[in-house]
Steps between C-alpha positions, in 0.01 A plus 500: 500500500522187680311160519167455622473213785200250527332796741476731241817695627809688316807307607823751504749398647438475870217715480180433407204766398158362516244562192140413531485251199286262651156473465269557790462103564850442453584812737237357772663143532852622496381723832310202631829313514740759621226532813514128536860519483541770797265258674737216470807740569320594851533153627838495390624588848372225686759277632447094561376331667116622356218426676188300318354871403837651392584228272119504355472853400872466349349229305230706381662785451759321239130373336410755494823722329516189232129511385559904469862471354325234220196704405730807454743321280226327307305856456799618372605262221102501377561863508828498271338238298666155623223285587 
């Protein structure tokens, strides 16, 4: 058996097989932050020069994916006990 990742996944090799070992909260604010991820990734094609909106919602949108990426990764070290 292989290594579980900080997502709660087995790590083999190159391949990974997802178990549910997070608790509902924890669960909830990793999918928050994978959505605001795919947000961010959308705007991803946009090529400068940005206009004044453009450059705004990118802003937001990387706000945005940081305030979800750190309430997922502090979820998930109260959940395993770490703060």
């Amino acid at each position: 058996m292989g290594e579980l990742d900080i997502w709660g996944d087995i790590v083999e090799g190159s391949k990974m097989k997802h178990i549910d070992v997070l608790q509902p909260d924890v669960h909830k604010k990793v999918c928050n932050f994978f959505k605001a991820l795919d947000n961010l990734n959308t705007i991803a094609g946009k090529t400068p020069p940005y206009d004044a909106i453009t450059e705004a919602g990118m802003v937001s949108l990387f706000e945005i994916c940081f305030e979800q990426a750190w309430k997922a990764m502090k979820e998930r070290l109260e959940f395993n006990g770490y703060v």
